[in-house]
N, C-alpha and C positions, 0 to 999 in steps of 0.2 A: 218531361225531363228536358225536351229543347228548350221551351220557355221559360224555364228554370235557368239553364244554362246562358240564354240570349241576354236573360234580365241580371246573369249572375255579368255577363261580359261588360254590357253596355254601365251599370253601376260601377264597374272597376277603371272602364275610360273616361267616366263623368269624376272620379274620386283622383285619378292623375293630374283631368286638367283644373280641378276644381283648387287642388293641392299648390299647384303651381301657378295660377294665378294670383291665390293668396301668397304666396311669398314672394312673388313681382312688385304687389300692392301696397306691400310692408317697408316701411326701411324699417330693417332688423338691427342693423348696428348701432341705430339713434338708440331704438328701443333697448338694446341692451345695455347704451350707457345708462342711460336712464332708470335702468335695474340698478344699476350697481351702485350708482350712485344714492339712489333711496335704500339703498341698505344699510343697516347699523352696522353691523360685521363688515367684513371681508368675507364675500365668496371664491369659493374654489373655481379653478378653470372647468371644471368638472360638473357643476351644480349650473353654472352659466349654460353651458351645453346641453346641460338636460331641460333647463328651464326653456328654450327654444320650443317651437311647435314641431309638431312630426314633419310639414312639410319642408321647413329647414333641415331637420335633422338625417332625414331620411328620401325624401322625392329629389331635392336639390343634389345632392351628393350623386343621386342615380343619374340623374339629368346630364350631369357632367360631365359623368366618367360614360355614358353615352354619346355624350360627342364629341371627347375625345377620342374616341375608337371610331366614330362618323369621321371626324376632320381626317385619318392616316388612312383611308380607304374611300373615301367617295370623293369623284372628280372635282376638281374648282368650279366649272361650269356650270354642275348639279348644282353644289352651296350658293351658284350666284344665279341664276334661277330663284332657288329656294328664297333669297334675301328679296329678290325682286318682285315674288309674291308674299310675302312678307311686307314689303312696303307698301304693295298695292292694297294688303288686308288694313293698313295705318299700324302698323308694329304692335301686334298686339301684345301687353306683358314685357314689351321691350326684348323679345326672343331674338335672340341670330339665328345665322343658318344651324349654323352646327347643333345651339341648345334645341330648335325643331325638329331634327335629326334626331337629338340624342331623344327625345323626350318618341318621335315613333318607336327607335329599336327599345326602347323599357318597355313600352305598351304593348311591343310583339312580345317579348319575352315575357312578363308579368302574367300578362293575360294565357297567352299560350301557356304557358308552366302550369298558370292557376289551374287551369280548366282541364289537363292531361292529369295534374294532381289530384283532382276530386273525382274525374270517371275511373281513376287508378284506385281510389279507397272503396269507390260504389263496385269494384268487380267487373267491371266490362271490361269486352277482350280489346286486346291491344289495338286493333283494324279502326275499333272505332271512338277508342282511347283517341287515336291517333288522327282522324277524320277531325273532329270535333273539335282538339289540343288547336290541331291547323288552322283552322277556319275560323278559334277568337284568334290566335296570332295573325291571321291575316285580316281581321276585323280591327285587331288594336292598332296595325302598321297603316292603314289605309283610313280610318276614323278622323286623326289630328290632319291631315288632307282634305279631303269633306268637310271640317270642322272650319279649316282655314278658306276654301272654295267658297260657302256662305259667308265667311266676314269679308269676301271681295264683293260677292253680290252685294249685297249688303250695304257697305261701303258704296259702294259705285251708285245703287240706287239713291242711297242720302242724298249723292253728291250732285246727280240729274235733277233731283227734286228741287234742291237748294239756287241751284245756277242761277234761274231767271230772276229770282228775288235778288241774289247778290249783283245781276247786271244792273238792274235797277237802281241798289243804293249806288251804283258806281258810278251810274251816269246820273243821276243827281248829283253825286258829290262835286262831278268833274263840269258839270253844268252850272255850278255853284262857285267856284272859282280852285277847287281844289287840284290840286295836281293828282298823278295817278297814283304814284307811291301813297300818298295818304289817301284816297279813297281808299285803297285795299286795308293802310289801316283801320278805319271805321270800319270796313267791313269785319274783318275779323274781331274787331271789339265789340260789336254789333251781336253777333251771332256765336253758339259753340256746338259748332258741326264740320263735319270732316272738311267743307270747301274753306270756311274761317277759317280753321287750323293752317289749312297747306296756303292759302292766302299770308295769315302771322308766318308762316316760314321763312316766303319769298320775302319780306320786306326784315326779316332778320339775315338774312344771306346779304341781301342787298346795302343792310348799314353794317357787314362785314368786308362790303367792298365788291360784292361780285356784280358779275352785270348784270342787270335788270331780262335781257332775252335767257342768258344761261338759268337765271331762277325759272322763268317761267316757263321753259322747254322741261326744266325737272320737274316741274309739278306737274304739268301733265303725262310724262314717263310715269310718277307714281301712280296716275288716275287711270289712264289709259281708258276715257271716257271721249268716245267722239266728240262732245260736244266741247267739251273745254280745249281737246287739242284744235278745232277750228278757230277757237275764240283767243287762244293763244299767239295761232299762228295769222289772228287779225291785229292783234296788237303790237303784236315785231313787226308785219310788214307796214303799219301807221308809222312806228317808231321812227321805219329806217327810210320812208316817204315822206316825213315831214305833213303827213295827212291829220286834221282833226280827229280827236282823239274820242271829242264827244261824240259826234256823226258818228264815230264807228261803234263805240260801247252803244248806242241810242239804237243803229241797225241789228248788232246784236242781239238789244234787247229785246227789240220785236222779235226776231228770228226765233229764240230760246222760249218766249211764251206761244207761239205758234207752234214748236213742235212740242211743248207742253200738254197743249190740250190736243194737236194730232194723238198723242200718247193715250190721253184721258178716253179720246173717243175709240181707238184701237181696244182698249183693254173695257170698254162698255159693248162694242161688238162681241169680243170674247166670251164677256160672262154666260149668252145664252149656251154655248158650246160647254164650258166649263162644269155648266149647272147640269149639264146630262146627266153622267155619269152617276152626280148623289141622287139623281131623282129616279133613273132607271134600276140601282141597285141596293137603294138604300128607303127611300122615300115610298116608289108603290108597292114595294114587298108589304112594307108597317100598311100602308093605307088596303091593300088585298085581304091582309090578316083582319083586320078591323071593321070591314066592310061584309068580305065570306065568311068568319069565323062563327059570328050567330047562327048564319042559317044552315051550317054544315052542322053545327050542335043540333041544331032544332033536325035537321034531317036523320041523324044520327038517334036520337031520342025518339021518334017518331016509329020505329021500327022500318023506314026502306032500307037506311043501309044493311040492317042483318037481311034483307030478302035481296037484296043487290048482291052481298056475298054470298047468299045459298043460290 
């Protein structure tokens, strides 16, 4: 019945986010001109709405009026937190604070309800109606958390991986006669991964007029990756030194592939340590079974063991 229950929880917060990201993905309202338009008739306001997918019609409406009632009761400081890892995650679905809010208190509630509703029809006493009800509520409210903590790992790993390759186009570029704004162009026309992207940001900020240090202190606020905040904060002090620019991206780039393969070698030390665990409780159990298993038969068949048990 738990595994039932665990597999009934986790399908119902894979079918929310699953829900809501397709209608992130969608522009709804092209597609609904687009309905109405290929239609002979005139539809009713009524027919358009039904024609919508469930996660329009139903997960978004919940989502909202979720965080609505988040926005009148949780601190600004929480929401800007929450936005801040949000932007560290790269926005994923284009969520705010508040629609990530609204979207945990549905998955406490939904899931908690669901699961108190079905040990209520199976007959079980209220104690552990009640145990059980709790524990997906508190499984749905903590889930899109955890959910969000992996798209920062995640994210941030991409973005270590990427670095030393993007110093290199950069100091070629700049080696080549390019200025720096346009390296970073290339570089993000070059490539589509999370350091390209927030690279295309900074040079869209930048032909919006802002200063080239203010873009580049935000981007690394978003990444909040040691490595870029050092490389950053090589670039503003070049900037504001009048120091070569190539020398510096060229020293970086050494630096960033050296701690590259430091990395590669740290997690090749690991793997002996890592590989315990499957070998000690997973690997000689199968190889014990397969190796004593014959001769425990054959012993067994032989008649010792019934004179070992008398």
């Amino acid at each position: 019945m738990l595994v039932v229950l665990f597999i009934v929880v986790l399908a119902g917060i894979a079918l929310v986010v699953v829900g809501m990201v397709r209608s992130r993905s969608q522009d709804t309202i092209q597609d609904r001109l687009m309905e109405y338009s290929g239609r002979a008739e005139v539809a009713s306001l009524e027919e358009l709405e039904l024609s919508q997918p469930f996660s329009q019609r139903i997960l978004v409406p919940m989502i909202d009026a979720g965080a609505q009632f988040v926005t009148r009761f949780t601190p600004q400081q929480t929401l800007e937190q929450t936005r801040h890892r949000l932007e560290l995650a790269g926005n994923p679905n284009n969520w705010s604070a508040a629609e990530f809010w609204g979207l945990r208190v549905v998955a406490t509630v939904v899931l908690g309800g669901l699961i108190f509703l079905l040990m209520s029809l199976s007959g079980q006493p209220f104690g552990k109606r009640l145990l059980l009800g709790g524990s997906a509520a508190l499984i749905g409210f903590l889930y899109p958390q955890i959910w969000l903590n992996s798209k920062i790992r995640s994210r941030q790993a991409a973005i270590i991986k990427a670095l030393p390759d993007a110093l290199d186009l950069l100091t070629i570029c700049v080696e080549a006669g390019l200025g720096f704004d346009a390296a970073m162009q290339r570089v993000s026309e070059k490539w589509d991964d999370p350091l390209s992207q927030e690279f295309g940001r900074v040079i869209r900020e930048i032909g919006l007029g802002r200063a080239r240090r203010d873009g580049l202190r935000d981007m690394a606020d978003r990444m909040e990756v040691p490595d870029v905040t050092s490389f950053v904060a090589a670039i503003i002090q070049t900037e504001q030194l009048g120091v070569s620019i190539a020398k510096v991206l060229r020293i970086q780039s050494d630096q960033m592939r050296i701690k590259r393969r430091q990395r590669a070698e740290e997690k090749a030390h690991q793997a002996p340590i890592k590989m315990l665990f499957p070998l000690v409780f997973l690997i000689f159990p199968t190889i014990y079974i397969v190796l004593l298993g014959p001769a425990i038969l054959t012993v067994m068949e032989s008649g010792l063991g019934g004179v070992t048990g008398g």
